[in-house]
C-alpha positions in Angstrom: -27.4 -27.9 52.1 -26.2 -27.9 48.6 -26.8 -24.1 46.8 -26.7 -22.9 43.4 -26.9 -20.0 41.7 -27.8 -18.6 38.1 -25.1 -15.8 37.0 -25.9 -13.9 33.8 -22.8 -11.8 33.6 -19.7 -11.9 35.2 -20.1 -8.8 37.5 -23.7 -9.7 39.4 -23.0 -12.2 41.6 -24.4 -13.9 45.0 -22.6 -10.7 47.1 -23.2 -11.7 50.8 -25.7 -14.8 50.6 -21.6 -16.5 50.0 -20.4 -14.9 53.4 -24.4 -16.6 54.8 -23.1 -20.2 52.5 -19.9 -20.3 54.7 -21.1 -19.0 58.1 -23.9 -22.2 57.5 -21.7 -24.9 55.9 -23.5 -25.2 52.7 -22.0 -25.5 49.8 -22.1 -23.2 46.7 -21.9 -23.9 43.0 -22.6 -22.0 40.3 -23.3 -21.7 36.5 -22.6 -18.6 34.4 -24.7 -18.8 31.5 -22.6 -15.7 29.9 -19.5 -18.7 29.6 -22.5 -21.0 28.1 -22.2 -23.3 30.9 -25.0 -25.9 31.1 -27.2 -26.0 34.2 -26.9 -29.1 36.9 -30.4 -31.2 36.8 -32.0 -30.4 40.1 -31.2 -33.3 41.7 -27.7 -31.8 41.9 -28.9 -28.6 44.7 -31.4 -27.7 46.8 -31.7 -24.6 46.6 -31.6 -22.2 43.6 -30.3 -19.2 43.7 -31.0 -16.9 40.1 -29.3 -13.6 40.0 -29.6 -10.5 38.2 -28.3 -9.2 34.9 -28.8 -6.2 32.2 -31.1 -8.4 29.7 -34.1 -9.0 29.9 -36.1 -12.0 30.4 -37.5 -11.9 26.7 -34.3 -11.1 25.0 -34.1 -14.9 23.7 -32.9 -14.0 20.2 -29.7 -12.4 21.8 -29.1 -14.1 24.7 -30.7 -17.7 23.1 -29.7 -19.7 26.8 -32.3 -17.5 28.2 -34.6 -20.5 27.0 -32.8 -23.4 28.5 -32.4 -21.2 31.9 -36.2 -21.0 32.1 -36.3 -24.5 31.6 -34.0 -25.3 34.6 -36.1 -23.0 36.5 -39.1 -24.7 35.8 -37.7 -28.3 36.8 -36.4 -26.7 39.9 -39.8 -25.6 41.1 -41.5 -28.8 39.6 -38.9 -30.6 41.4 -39.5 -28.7 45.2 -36.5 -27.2 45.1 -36.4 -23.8 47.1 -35.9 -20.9 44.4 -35.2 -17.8 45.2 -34.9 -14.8 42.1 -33.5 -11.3 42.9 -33.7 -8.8 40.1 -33.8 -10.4 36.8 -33.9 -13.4 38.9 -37.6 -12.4 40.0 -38.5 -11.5 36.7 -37.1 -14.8 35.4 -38.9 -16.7 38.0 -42.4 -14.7 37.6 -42.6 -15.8 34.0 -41.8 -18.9 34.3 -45.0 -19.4 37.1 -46.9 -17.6 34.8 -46.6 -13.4 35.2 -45.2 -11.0 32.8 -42.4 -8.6 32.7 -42.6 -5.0 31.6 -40.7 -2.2 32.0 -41.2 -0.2 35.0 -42.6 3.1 34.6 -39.5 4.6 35.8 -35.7 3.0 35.9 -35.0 2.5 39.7 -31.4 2.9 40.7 -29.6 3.6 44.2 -30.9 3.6 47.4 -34.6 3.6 47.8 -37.4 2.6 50.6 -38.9 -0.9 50.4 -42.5 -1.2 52.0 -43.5 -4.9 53.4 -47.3 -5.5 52.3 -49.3 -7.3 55.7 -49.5 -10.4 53.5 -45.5 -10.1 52.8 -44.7 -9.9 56.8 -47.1 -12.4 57.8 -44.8 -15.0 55.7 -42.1 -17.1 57.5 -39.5 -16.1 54.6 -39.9 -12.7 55.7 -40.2 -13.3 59.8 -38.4 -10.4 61.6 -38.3 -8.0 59.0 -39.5 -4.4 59.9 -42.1 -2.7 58.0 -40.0 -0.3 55.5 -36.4 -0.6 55.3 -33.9 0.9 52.7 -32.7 -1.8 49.9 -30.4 -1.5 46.8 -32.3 -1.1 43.3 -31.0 -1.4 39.6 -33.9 -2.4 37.5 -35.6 -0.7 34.6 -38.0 -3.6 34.3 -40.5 -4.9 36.7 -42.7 -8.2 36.7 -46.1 -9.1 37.7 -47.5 -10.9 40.7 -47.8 -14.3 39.6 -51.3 -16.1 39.6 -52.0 -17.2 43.3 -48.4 -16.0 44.6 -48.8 -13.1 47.7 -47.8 -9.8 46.9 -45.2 -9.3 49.2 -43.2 -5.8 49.0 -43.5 -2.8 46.9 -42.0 0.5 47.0 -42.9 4.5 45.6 -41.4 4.0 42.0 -42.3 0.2 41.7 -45.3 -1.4 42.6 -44.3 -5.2 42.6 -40.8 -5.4 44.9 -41.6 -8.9 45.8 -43.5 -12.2 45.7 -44.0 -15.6 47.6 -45.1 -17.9 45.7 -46.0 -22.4 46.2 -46.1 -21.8 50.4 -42.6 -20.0 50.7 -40.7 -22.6 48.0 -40.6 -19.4 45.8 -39.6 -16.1 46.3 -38.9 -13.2 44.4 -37.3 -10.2 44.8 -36.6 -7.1 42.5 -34.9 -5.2 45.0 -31.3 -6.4 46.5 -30.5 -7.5 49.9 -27.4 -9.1 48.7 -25.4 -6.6 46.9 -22.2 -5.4 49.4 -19.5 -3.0 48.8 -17.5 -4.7 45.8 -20.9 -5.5 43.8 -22.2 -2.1 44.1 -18.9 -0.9 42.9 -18.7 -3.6 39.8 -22.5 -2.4 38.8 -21.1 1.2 38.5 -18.6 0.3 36.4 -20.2 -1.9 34.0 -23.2 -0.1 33.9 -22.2 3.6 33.9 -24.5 4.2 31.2 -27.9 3.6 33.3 -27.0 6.5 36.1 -25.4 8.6 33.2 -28.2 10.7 34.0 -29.0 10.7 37.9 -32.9 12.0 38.7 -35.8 11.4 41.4 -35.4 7.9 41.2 -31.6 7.4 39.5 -29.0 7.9 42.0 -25.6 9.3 41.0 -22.9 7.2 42.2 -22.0 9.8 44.8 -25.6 9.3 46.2 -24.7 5.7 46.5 -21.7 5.8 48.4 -23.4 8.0 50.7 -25.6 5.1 51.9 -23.0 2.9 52.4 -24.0 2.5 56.3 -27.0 0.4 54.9 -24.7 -2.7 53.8 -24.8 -4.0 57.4 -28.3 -3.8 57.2 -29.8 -5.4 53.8 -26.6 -8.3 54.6 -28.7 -9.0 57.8 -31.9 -9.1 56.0 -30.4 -11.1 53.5 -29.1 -13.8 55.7 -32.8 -13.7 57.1 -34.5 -14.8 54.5 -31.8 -17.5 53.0 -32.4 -18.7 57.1 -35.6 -19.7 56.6 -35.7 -20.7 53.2 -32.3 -23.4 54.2 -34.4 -24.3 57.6 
């Protein structure tokens, strides 16, 4: 199966969905919008993969490819390609089906518990999972459910972790399941200014270390859900 991904900066990557391309035999392209590279019509994948960033999804007038990327989203879906969005990703993908983005009442950031709705567990994207886990945030913005897409996930500091949207074509995520080691590490250094101040729902980098044990974890969830959306 042919995969391709979205990347918005240089330091947010795929993280373990590439150890999950490799272990399956699919391929993996990419295009980093940040190096204004031009999207692949959809014909060219079958899968979309659209990754996180620090923008957000209506900062068009400083980031003006944020435009076109909605665009290629949009033919993706239109064209029934499978779509997964994590983090900005979701966001992207909710507004392009028709939700809004706002920011979360609180920044989440660190290690926090992710709660599976009934309606989230009883979808085949999300078969095996258990009923709370601990996942990997950094978002200070959250987006809606979008119209007739299943509320899927939520957690104590964001109500809207996750969506299923067109009978499991689409999914969205706002938490991540892909981030490992090295990406964690990357978003600490670029983006030192967000857990500047740690707090209830900011972890310090210390904090995050300290939950290193979950990385096996979320890598096994994350390779669940790219399963059955490659099945």
């Amino acid at each position: 199966m042919r995969l391709h991904a979205f990347y918005h900066v240089p330091f947010e990557d795929v993280g373990s969905i590439a150890s999950f391309a490799a272990e399956k035999d699919h391929s993996l392209t990419a295009t980093s919008f940040y190096a204004d590279e031009t999207p692949p019509p959809a014909s060219d994948y079958d899968m979309l993969i659209v990754m996180g960033g620090p923008m957000s999804v209506y900062d068009e007038k400083e980031y003006p490819w944020l435009a076109g990327e909605k665009k290629a989203i949009e033919a993706a879906i239109a064209a029934g390609k499978k779509v997964l969005g994590i983090c900005l990703g979701a966001q992207l993908v909710s507004a392009v089906l028709g939700g809004t983005v706002t920011k979360n009442p609180v920044p989440e950031i660190g290690w926090f518990k992710v709660e599976m709705t009934p309606e989230g567990l009883a979808e085949p994207v999300f078969a095996g999972f258990p009923q709370s886990f601990y996942a990997f945030h950094w978002h200070g913005d959250t987006f809606s459910i979008p119209p007739g897409a299943v509320h899927a996930a939520s957690s104590a500091a964001c109500a809207n972790q996750a969506f299923v949207a067109n009978g499991g074509q689409v999914v969205g995520l706002q938490f991540h399941l892909e981030t490992q080691p090295v990406n964690m590490q990357k978003l600490i250094k670029y983006c030192a200014a967000d857990v500047a101040t740690p707090g209830p729902t900011i972890h310090h980098p210390k904090q995050m270390h300290a939950g290193r044990e979950a990385f096996k974890d979320i890598k096994a969830l994350m390779h669940k859900v790219c399963d059955a959306m490659t099945a």
